[in-house]
N, C-alpha and C positions, 0 to 999 in steps of 0.2 A: 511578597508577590500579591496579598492581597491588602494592603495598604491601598486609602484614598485615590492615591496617584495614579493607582493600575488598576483598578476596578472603574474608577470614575471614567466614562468615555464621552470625549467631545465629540461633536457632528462633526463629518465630515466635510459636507457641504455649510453654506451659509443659511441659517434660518430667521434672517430677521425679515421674511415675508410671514413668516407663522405667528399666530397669536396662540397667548400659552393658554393653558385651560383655565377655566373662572374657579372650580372645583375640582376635587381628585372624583378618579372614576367609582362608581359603585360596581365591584369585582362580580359580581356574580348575573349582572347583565349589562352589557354595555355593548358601543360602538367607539372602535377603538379612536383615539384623539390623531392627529395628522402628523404631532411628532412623534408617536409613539408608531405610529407605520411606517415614518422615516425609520426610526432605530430599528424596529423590527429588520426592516430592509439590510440594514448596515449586519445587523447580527447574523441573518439568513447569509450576507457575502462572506461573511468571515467563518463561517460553515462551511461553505462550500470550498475556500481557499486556504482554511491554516493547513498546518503540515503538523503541528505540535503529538498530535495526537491521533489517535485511529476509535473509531466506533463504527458497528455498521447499521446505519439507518436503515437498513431495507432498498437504499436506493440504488444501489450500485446491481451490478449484475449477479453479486453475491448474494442469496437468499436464505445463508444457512443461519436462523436464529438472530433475524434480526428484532432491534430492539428501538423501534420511534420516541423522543423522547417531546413533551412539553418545557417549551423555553419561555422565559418573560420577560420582560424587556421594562425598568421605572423610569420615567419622565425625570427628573432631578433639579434640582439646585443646588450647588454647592456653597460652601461657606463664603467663597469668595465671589459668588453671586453669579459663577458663570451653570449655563444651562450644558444638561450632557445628561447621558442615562447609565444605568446600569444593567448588567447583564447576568440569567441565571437561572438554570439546568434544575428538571424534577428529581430527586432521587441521587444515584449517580450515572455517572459515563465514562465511558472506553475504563470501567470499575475504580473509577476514582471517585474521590467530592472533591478533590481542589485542583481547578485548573486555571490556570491562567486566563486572563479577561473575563470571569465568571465570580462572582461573589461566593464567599464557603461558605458552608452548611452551619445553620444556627449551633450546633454539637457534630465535631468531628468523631464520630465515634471511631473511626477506620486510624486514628493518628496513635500510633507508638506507642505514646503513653497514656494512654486512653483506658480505663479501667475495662471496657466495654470485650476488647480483643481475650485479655484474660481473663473474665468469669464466662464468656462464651467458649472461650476454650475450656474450658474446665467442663461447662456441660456438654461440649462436643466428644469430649471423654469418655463422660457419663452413657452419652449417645451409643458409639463405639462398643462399652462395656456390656449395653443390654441388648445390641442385633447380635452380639457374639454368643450371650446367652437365648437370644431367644432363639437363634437357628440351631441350637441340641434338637436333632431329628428325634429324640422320645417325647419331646413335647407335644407334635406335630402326630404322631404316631399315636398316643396315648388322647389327642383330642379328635382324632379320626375315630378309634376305639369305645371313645365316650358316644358320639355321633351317629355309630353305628347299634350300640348296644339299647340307646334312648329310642332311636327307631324299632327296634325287636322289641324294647319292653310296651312301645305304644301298641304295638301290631299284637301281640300276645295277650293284653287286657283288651283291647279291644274285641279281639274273639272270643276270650270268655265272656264279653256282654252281651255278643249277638250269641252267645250258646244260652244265655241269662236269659234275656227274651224269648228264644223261641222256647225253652224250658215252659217261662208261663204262660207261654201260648197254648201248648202241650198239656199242660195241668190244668189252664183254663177249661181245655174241652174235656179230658176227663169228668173235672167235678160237673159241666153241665150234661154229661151223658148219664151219670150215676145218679140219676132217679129212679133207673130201674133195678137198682142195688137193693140189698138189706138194709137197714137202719146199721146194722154191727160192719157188712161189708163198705157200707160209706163210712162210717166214722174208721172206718181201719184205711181208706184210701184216704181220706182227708189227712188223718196222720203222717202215711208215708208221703205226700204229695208235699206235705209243709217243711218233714224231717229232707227232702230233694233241695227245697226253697233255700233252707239252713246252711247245706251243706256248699251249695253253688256261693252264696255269697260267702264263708268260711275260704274258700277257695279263691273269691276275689280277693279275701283281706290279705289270704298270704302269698297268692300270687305279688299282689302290691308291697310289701314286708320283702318279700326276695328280691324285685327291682331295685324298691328303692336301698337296700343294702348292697347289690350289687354295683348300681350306680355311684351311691356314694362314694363307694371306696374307690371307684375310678376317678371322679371329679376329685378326693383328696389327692389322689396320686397326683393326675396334673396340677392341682393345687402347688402339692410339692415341690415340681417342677417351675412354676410359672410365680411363686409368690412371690424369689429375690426379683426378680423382672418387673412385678409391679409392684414394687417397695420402691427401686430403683427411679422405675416411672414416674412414681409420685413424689419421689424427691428432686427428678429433674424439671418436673413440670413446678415446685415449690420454685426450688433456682431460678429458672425463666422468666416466673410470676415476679419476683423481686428484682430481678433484672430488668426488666421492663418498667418497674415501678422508678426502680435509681435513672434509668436513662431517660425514662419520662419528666424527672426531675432534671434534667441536665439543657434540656429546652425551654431554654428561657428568653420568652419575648417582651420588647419592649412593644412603649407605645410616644406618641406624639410629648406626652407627659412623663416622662421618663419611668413611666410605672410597669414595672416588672411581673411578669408569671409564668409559671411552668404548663405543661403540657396536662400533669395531673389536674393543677385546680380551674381551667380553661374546660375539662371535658366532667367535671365532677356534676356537672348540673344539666347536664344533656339525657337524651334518654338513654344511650348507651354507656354511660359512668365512667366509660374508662377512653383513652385514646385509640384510635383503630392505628392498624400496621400502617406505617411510613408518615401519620402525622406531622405536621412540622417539616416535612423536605420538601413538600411542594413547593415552587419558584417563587411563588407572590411573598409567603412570608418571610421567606431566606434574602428578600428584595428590601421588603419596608424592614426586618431588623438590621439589615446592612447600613441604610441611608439613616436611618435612628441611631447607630451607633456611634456615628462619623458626623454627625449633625446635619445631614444632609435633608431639603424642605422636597417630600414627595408631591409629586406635581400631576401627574394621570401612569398609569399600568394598561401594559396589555399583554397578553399569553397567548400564545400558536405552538402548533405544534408543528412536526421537523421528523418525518420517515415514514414508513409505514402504518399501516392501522393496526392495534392487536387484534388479537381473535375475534375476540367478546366486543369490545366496546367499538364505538364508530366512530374513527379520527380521520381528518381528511389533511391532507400537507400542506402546510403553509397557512391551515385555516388556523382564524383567532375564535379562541375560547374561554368563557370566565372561569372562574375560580369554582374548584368542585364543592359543595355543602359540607357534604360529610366530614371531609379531614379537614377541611380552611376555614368555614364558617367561624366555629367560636374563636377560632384564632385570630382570626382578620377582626372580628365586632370589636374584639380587646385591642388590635393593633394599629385601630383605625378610630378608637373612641376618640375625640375632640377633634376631629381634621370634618371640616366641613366637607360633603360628597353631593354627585347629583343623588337626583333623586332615584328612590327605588322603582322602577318602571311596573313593577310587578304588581306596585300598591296601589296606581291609577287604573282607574274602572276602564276596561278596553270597551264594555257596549255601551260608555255615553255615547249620542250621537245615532245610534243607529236603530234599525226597526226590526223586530221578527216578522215576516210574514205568513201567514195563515192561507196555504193553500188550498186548504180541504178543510172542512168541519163538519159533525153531526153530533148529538145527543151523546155518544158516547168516547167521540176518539177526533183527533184533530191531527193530520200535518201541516209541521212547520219547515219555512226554509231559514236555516241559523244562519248567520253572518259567520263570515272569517274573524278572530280574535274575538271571541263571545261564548265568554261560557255556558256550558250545558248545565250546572247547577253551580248554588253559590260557591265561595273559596274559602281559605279561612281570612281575610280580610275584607271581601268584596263581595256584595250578597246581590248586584245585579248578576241575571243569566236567564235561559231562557226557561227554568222554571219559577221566576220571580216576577217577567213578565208573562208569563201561561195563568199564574195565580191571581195577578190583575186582572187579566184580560177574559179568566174565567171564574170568578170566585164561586159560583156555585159547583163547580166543579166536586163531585166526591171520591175519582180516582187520585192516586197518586202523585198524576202527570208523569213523568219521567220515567217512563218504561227502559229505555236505554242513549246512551250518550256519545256524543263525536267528541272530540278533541277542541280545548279552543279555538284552536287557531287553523282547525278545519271547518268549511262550508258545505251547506250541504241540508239533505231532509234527516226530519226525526218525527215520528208519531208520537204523538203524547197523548196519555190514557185520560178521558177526562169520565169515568164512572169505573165504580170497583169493580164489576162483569168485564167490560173492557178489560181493564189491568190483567185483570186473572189469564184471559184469552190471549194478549199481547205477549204475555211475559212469558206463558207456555210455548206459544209459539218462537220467538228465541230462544229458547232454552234447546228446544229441540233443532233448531237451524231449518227450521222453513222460509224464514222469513230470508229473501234476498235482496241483497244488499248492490250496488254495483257504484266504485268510484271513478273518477277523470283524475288523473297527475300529469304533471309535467315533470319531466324528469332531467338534468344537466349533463347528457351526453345522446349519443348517438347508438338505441340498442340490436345487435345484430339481429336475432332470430325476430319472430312476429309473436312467439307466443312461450308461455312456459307456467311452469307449479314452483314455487318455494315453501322451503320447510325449514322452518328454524326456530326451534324453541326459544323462548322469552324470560326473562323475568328483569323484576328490578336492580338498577344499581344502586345499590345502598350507602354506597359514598356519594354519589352526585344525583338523589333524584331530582326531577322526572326521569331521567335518562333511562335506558334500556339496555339490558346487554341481553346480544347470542349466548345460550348457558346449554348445552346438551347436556351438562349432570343434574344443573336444579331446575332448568325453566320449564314451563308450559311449553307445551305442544299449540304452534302455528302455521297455518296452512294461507297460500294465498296465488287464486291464477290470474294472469296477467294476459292481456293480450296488446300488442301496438296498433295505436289510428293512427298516427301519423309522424312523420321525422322529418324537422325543421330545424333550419341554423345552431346547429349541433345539441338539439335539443328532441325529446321524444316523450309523445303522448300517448300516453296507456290509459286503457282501462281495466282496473284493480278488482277482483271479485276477491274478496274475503272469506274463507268457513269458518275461522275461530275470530274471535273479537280482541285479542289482547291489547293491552294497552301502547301505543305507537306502532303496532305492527307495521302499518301500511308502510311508514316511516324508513322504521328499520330493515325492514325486508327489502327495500329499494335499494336505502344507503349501503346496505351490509355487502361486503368484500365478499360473499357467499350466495348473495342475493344477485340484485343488480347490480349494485358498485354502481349505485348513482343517484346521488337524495335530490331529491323532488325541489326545485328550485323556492327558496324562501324558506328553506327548512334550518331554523334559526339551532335547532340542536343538533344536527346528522348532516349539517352542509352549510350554506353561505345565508344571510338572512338577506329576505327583497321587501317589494313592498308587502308580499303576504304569502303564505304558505297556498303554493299550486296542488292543493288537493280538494275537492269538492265530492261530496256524495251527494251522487247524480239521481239516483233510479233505485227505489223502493217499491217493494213486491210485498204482497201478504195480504192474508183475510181477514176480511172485516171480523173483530171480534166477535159481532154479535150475529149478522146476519151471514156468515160464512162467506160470503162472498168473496172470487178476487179480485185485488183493486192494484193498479201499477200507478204510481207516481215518479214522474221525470222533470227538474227544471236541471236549464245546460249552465257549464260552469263559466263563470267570468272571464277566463282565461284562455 
C-alpha cells in the first residue's frame, strides 16, 4: 500500500504549461510554487470525497472534539522522470499513521510488532498500579492532617512571639521606671525581669521541639503511605526516559546523500538537548524521507492546513504554512544539506531601500515614523533598523534611543529617547501605561458589532517561534479595545487601542477564534501574506520627558 506505485501521484490535469521550480523551496518561509498549489488543490478534493476513512475536521456540523490537521503536499520526480507529488498527514488521523495515498511515518510506532506498544504497555501498568495506590483515602486524610496541624503549629509560635515582644515591651518600661527604686530593689527587678526573658524563650524552644516532633511523625506516617508510590513514580518516569530515548533512536532520516541520523543526535546540539513530543511526524520530513528512500528528486514543498483552528494556536483552512522551528528545523538543515534552495528571505536586509522619518525632534526625545518590514532594533543577522539609523542620524545622542518597539512588519510612530533624563521619563511612563497608544488595521471579513474589549493571555510558542499562542494557564495577561471606522468589500477597519504591549497582540487578538476571528490582511503568520501587514500605529499621546508637557502625534496609515 505504500509502495512507489501508490504513494507517487500523477496530476491530474496536463501540466506542461507550468515550469518546474529552478530550486527546492526554503521550508520555513516561502510562497508556495504553482504546482505545488495544483496538488495541494488535488489533495484538498480527495478530502473532501474519499470514503476510505472518517476523521472529523471541525468541519462538518459535528463539533464534538474536533481535530484540524496539517497536510503537505512534495513536488517530485520520479525515477522514471515523470513529474507527480506526494502526499502527507502531521501526526496521525482518523488514529492511524497509515493510510492509503499518504506516505507512512518515518517509525511506525502503532504497527504490531513494534517494540514501542509493549514497553508502553508495560508502563501503562505501572500507571494503573500507582492511581490505585495513590487513591488509599489515608493518604489524603493523613496529608490534610499534616496541613492542618503545620497551620496550628504556625499559629501557636506565632503567638508566643507576639506574647515575646510585648513581654519586652513590658520589661522595657519597667527597667526605665525603676530609677526611683533601691539600688537592691533594681538589681532584684533586673534579675526577675531577665529570669521572664529566659524563661519565654525556654518556652519557644520547646514549644518548637513539640512541633516539630509532632509533625515529623505525621510527615513519616504519610511518608509510609506515599513512598511505594513514588519509588513506583520514579521508576516509571526511569522507563519512559529510555523509551523515548530507544524510539528517538528509531527515527532515522535521510538526506540527498544518503546519510543517515536519528532524532537523538539531530537535537543533541540544540538548546534543548533532547527532542520535543511528536518530533519527526510532522508532514515535511515524513515527505522528503519518503521521496529519499524511493530515489525520488524533491522538487519545491508546501504545507496547509485542513479543519479547524486549535485552541491556543491560529490556523486558518486551507491556509499555507512553513515548517514549524522547533520540532523540523534541525531535521530539515540535515535533510535538506546539499539540495540547492532559495534563498532565506529572512537573511535579506528588509530596510534597504527605505527611509525613517523624523517627525518631531528636540534636544531630548525625537518621533519617528518606522516603515512596514523594518526593524525596530538590530536581529541576529541584520543590524539595519531603526535604532541603527537613529544612531547615525544622532551620534551625539546620550539616551539609549529605543525606549519601546513595534513589530517589523508593522508601521507606524515610535519615540526614541535621545538623553538619559529622557530615557528615564519615557520608560517610566510605559511602564506605568500613560502613554497612549492608538492603531488602524484592516481586517478580512466583515465585523458585526461597532465596538468591544478582548482578553487573552499570551505567551510564546516554543515550537514555532515568533508565533503566539492563546495560553490561559501560562500566558501573560492581554487586554486590547477595538472600535470599527469602516466596512468595505468584505473587509473592516478598526481602530486597535492596546493597554498591555505583548508581543503580536494586536495580531493575535484579531486572528484568534476568541478574538475576532479575523487577521488583519497581510498577516504572513495568523492569515494570508499581501503586499504588507495592514496595521499602522497611528496616534501617540504622552509627556514630554522633560518639560511635562502634553504632546499628541498622528500620521494616517497607507492603507
Amino acid at each position: 500500500m505504500h509502495s512507489p506505485e501508490h504513494c507517487f501521484t500523477p496530476f491530474k490535469e496536463s501540466i506542461d504549461t507550468y515550469s518546474l521550480p529552478e530550486r527546492f523551496t526554503f521550508p520555513f518561509y516561502y510562497e508556495p510554487h504553482p504546482l505545488c498549489l495544483l496538488a495541494a488543490k488535488e489533495l484538498q478534493h480527495h478530502l473532501e470525497t474519499q470514503t476510505e476513512w472518517q476523521h472529523n475536521f471541525g468541519l462538518s456540523e459535528d463539533k464534538t472534539a474536533p481535530i484540524g490537521k496539517m497536510f503537505g503536499v512534495l513536488l517530485v520526480q520520479n525515477e522514471q522522470g515523470e513529474i507527480g507529488y506526494l502526499s502527507a498527514f502531521s501526526g496521525k488521523m482518523a488514529d492511524q499513521n497509515l493510510l492509503s495515498h499518504f506516505v507512512p511515518p518515518v517509525f511506525d510506532m502503532l504497527a504490531e510488532d513494534s517494540f514501542f506498544l509493549s514497553e508502553q504497555l508495560e508502563i501503562n501498568k505501572l500507571t494503573a498500579v500507582i492511581k490505585k495506590l495513590a487513591s488509599n483515602p489515608e493518604i489524603e486524610i493523613t496529608r490534610q492532617s499534616l496541613k492542618q496541624e503545620q497551620a496550628e503549629s504556625r499559629k501557636q509560635l506565632e503567638a508566643h512571639r507576639s506574647r515575646m515582644v510585648e513581654g519586652r515591651k513590658t520589661r522595657k518600661a519597667l527597667r526605665a521606671n525603676g530609677t526611683a527604686l533601691s539600688s537592691d530593689e533594681l538589681q532584684e527587678l533586673k534579675k526577675r525581669l531577665s529570669q521572664e526573658s529566659v524563661i519565654e524563650k525556654l518556652q519557644l524552644r520547646d514549644l518548637k521541639l513539640h512541633w516539630e516532633s509532632r509533625l515529623g511523625a505525621l510527615q513519616q506516617q504519610l511518608n509510609d503511605l506515599t513512598d511505594e508510590v513514588n519509588e513506583l513514580k520514579a521508576k516509571r518516569k526511569s522507563l519512559s526516559s529510555e523509551l523515548q530515548k530507544k524510539l528517538f533512536a528509531q527515527y532515522r532520516f535521510l538526506n540527498v546523500d544518503g546519510i543517515e541520523k536519528d532524532l537523538n543526535e539531530l537535537f543533541v546540539d540544540t538548546s534543548r538537548k533532547v527532542p520535543p513530543a511528536g518530533a519527526g511526524e510532522c508532514a515535511a520530513p515524513k515527505l522528503l524521507q519518503y521521496a529519499f528512500k524511493w530515489g525520488m528528486k524533491p522538487l519545491a514543498m508546501a504545507e496547509f492546513w485542513w479543519g479547524s483552528s486549535p485552541k491556543s494556536e491560529i490556523r486558518q483552512h486551507k491556509n499555507f504554512y512553513p515548517a514549524c522551528k522547533g520540532k523540523c528545523q534541525p531535521i530539515l538543515e540535515h535533510m535538506l544539506d546539499g539540495i540547492e534552495m532559495d534563498e532565506n528571505p529572512l537573511l535579506v536586509n528588509p530596510c534597504e531601500g527605505k527611509t525613517v522619518e523624523v517627525i518631531y525632534q528636540d534636544n531630548d526625545m525625537a518621533v519617528v515614523n518606522k516603515p512596514a518590514e523594518f526593524l525596530s532594533v538590530p536581529g541576529k543577522t541584520i543590524e539595519d533598523s531603526v535604532y541603527h539609523r537613529m544612531k547615525q542620524q544622532f551620534p551625539d545622542a546620550t539616551g539609549p534611543l529605543i525606549v519601546h518597539r513595534l513589530d517589523m512588519s508593522t508601521s507606524g510612530l515610535m519615540v526614541i529617547a535621545l538623553s538619559h533624563r529622557a530615557n528615564k521619563s519615557l520608560q517610566k511612563q510605559f511602564i506605568q501605561r500613560t502613554v497612549q497608544k492608538r492603531y488602524v488595521a484592516l481586517v478580512d471579513g466583515l465585523i458585526e458589532q461597532d465596538e468591544g474589549i478582548i482578553k487573552l493571555p499570551l505567551r510564546g510558542d516554543i515550537d514555532d517561534r515568533p508565533r503566539q499562542l492563546v495560553c490561559y494557564q501560562h500566558g501573560k495577561p492581554a487586554e486590547t479595545k477595538w472600535e470599527v471606522i469602516e466596512r468595505k468589500s468584505a473587509r473592516t477597519k478598526v481602530y486597535l487601542y492596546p493597554k498591555t504591549g505583548r508581543t503580536h497582540q494586536l495580531r493575535v487578538h484579531c486572528a484568534h477564534i476568541e478574538g475576532l476571528h479575523m487577521p488583519m490582511i497581510g498577516d504572513d503568520l495568523y492569515g494570508k501574506k499581501a503586499n504588507r501587514l495592514h496595521l499602522h500605529a497611528e496616534r501617540l499621546e504622552l509627556t514630554h520627558p522633560i518639560t511635562n508637557e502634553f504632546m499628541q502625534f498622528q500620521v494616517e496609515a497607507e492603507f
